[in-house]
C-alpha positions in Angstrom: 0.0 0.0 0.0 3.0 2.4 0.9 4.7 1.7 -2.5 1.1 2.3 -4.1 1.2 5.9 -2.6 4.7 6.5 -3.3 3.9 5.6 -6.8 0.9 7.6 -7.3 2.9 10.8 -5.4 5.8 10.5 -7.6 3.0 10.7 -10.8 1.5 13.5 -9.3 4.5 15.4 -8.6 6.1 14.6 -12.3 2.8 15.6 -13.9 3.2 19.1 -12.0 6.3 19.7 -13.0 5.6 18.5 -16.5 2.7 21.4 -16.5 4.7 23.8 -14.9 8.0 23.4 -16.4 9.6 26.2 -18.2 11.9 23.9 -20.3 9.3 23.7 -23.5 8.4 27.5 -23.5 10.7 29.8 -25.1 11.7 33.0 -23.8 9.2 36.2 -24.8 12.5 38.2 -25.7 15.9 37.5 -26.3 17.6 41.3 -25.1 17.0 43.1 -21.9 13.6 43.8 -20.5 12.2 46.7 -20.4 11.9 49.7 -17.9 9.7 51.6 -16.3 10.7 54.3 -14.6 9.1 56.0 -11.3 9.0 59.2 -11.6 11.3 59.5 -14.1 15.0 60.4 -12.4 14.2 62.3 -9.5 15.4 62.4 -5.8 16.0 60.0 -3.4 15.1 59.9 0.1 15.4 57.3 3.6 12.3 55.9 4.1 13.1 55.4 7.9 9.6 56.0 9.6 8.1 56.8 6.6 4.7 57.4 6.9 2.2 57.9 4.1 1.8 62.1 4.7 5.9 62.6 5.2 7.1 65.2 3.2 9.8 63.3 1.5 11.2 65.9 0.2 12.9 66.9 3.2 14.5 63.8 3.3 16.3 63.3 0.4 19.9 62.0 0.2 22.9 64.8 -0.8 21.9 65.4 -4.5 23.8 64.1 -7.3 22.0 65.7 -10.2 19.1 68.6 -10.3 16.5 66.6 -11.4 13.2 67.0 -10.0 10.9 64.2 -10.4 7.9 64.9 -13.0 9.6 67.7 -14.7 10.2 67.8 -18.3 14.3 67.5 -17.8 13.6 64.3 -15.4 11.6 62.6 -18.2 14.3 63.2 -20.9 17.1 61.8 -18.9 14.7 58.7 -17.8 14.3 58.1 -21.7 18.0 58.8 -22.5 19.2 55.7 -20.0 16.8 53.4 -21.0 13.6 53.7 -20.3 11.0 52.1 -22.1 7.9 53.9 -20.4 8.0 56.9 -17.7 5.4 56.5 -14.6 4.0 60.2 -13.5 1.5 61.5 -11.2 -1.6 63.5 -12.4 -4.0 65.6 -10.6 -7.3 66.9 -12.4 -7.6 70.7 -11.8 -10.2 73.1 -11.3 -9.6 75.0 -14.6 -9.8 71.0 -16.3 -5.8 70.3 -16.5 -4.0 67.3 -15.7 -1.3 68.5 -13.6 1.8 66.3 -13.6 2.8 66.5 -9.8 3.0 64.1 -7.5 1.7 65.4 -4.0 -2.0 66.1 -2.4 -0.5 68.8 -1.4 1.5 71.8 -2.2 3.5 72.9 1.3 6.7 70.0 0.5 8.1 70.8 -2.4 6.7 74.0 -3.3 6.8 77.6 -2.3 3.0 77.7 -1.1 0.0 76.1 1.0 -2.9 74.2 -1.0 -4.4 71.0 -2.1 -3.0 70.3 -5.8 -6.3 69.2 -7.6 -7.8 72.3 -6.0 -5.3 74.6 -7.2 -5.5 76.0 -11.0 -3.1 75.0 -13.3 -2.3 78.7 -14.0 -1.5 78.8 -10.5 0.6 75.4 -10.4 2.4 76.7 -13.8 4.3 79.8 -11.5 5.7 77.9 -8.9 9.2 76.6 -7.8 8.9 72.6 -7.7 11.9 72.2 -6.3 11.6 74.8 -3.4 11.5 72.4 -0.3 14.2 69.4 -1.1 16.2 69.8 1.8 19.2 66.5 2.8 20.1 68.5 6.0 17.1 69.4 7.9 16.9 72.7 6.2 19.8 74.3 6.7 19.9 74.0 2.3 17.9 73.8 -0.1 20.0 73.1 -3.2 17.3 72.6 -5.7 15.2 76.2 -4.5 15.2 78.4 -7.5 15.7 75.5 -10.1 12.2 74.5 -10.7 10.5 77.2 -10.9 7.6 77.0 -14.2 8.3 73.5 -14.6 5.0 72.0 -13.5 3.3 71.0 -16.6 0.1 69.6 -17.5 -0.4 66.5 -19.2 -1.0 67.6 -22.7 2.2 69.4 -22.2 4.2 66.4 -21.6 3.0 64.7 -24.1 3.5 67.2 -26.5 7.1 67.6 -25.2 7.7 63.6 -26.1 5.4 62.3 -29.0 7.8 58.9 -29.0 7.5 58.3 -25.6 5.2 56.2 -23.8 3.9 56.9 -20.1 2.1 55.2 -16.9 -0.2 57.4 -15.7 -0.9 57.4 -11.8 -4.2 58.7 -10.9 -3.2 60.3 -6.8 -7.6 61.2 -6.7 -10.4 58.5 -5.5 -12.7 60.8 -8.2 -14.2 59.2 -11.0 -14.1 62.3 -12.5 -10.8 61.9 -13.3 -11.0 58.8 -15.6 -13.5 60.0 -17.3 -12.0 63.2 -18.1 -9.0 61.2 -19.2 -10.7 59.1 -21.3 -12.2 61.4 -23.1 -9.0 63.4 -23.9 -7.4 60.4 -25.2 -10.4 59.3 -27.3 -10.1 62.9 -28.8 -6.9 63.0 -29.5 -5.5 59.5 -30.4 -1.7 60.5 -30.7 -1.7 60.9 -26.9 -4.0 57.6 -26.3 -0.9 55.6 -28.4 1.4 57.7 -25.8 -0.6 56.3 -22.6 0.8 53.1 -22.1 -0.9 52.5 -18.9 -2.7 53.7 -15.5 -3.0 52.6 -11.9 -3.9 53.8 -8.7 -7.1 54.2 -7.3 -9.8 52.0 -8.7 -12.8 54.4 -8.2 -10.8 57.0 -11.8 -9.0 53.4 -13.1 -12.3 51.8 -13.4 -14.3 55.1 -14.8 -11.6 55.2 -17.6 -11.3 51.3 -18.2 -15.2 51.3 -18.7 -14.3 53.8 -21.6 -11.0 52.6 -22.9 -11.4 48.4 -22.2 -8.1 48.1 -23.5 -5.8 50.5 -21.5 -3.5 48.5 -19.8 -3.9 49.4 -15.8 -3.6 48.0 -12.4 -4.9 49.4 -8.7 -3.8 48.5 -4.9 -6.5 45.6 -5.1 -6.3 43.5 -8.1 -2.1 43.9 -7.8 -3.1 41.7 -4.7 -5.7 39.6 -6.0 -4.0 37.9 -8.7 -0.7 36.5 -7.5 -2.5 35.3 -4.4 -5.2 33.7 -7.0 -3.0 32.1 -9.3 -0.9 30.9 -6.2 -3.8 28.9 -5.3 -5.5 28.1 -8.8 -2.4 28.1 -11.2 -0.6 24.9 -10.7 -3.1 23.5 -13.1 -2.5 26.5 -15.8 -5.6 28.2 -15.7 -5.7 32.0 -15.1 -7.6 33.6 -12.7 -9.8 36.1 -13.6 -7.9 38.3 -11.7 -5.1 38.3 -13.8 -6.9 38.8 -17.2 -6.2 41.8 -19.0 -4.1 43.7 -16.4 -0.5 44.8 -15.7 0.6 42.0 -13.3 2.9 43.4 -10.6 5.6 40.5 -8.5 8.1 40.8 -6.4 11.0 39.5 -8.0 12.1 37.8 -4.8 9.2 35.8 -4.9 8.3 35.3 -8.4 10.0 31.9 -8.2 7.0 30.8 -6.4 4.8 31.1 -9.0 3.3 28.2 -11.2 5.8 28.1 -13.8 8.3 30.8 -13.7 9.6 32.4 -15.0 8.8 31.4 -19.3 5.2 29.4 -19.0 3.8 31.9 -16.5 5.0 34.8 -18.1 3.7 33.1 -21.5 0.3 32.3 -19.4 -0.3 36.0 -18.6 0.4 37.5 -21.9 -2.1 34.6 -23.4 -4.7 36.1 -20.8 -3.9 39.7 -22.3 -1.4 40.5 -19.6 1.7 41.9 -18.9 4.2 41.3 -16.1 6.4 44.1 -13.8 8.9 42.7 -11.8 9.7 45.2 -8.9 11.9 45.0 -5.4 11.1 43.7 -2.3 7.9 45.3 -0.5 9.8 47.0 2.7 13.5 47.6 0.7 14.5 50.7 0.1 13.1 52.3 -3.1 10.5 55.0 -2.9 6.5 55.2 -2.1 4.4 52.5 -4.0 6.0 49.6 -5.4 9.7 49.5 -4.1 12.5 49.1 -7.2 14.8 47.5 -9.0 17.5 49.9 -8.5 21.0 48.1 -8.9 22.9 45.9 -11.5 23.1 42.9 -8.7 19.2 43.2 -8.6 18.9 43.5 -11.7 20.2 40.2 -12.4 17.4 38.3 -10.4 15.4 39.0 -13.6 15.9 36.1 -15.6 17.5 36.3 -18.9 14.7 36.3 -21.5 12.1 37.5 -20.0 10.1 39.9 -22.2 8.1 42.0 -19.3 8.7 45.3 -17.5 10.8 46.2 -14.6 10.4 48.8 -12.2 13.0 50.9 -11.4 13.6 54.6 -9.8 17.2 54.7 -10.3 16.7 53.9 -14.6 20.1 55.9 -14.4 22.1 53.5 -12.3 20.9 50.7 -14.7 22.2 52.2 -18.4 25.3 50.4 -18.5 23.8 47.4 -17.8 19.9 47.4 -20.0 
């Protein structure tokens, strides 16, 4: 009876690894993968205590460059190193711009007091972005001065890079928002080929999904759902709903756990109309939202071949190496 088990175990266990197996799927790409980058190259801080209202930018590490994340000059260097698609923060305005900036509020990084979606664009057009980075508890403030104007709007950007592609973070619960989106790109279908993607919230993701059903997107919930789903369900190859026609966020410390990484899963996904991000360890040390890939040794726990995105705020640590 023992050997019976044994036997029927060892079938089991073959036929897993038989379904699982990356051996008979080839890779999606045979060069580096590709790159988003967070903010495009902007500041760093220490997230020490970190809490979700800190003013980061009075935390920033010594500055190596001027760049202020969301700016015009941070984008062009982000796409100069490598990147493949630029993630930036929008807020809807009262005047009906999206302003690219990435706080609720105005009092971190800028000269004055105010809630950003609440301020006009004409308004957010004047002011010094880089007036608050501080790395020495304010006794300097080496970017003050240099960013004054450059808070755009989103047609701007777009305008300013009609090859590049971007993934638009929606920082509102409004569904407002999406729509108002959505009907921008459906009017003007240059920028719609620009928008590579959106996330955030799901209340504006959702309201512009319903409009555009093939935006790629993601939000805090199904970024969840689906690994934990197809943790559970995938060992037999099917794909959760969950993980249908979505951006698929991993850790890439833990991707090994999934049902056959990293060629049939990723091969899986992009069957179900999905794409992956690979991103650094939830708790490490990149900046708000999902930590990143930020250094050639990390960078090589992506395995070669894969054809999916990686998430990265330091895009220009990684040139000589994508």
């Amino acid at each position: 009876m023992l050997k019976k088990i044994l036997i029927v175990l060892a079938v089991l266990v073959a036929a897993l690894w038989l379904r699982n197996t990356s051996l008979f799927t080839p890779p999606s790409s045979d060069g580096p993968p590709q790159f988003i980058s967070h903010r495009g190259v902007h500041q760093t801080y220490h997230r020490e205590d970190l809490e979700r209202d800190t003013c980061t930018a009075t935390r920033i590490y010594p500055p190596t460059h001027d760049l202020i994340e969301n700016t015009l000059p941070s984008m062009q260097v982000a796409f100069d190193a490598g990147a493949d698609v630029v993630e930036i923060d929008v807020h809807l305005t009262p005047d009906g711009e999206f302003a690219v900036f990435h706080d609720w509020t105005l009092d971190c990084r800028t000269e004055i007091e105010g809630v950003t979606n609440k301020t006009p664009m004409s308004v957010l057009r004047t002011l010094d972005a880089g007036y608050g980075y501080t790395a020495d508890g304010g006794e300097t403030f080496p970017l003050r001065g240099q960013g004054v104007g450059m808070i755009k709007s989103l047609p701007e950007v777009l305008d300013a890079f009609p090859e590049g592609r971007f993934l638009i973070n929606f920082k509102s619960r409004r569904a407002v928002e999406g729509r108002v989106l959505a009907e921008m790109l459906d009017a003007n279908p240059r920028w719609r080929a620009q928008v590579w993607g959106v996330y955030g919230g799901p209340i504006p993701v959702d309201a512009l999904v319903e409009r555009i059903p093939d935006m790629k997107h993601f939000t805090k919930g199904s970024a969840k759902d689906c690994p934990i789903d197809y943790l559970l369900m995938g060992w037999s190859g099917f794909v959760p709903d969950s993980c249908k026609d979505t951006l698929v966020l991993m850790p890439v410390d833990y991707a090994p756990l999934l049902w056959g990484w990293p060629r049939a899963f990723e091969a899986r996904m992009n069957a179900a109309g999905s794409q992956v991000i690979l991103f650094g360890t939830p708790g490490g040390t990149g900046n708000d939202g999902a930590p990143g890939i930020d250094t050639p040794a990390h960078l090589r726990k992506v395995p070669k071949g894969f054809g999916g995105y990686v998430w990265t705020d330091r895009i220009e640590a990684l040139g000589d190496v994508n």
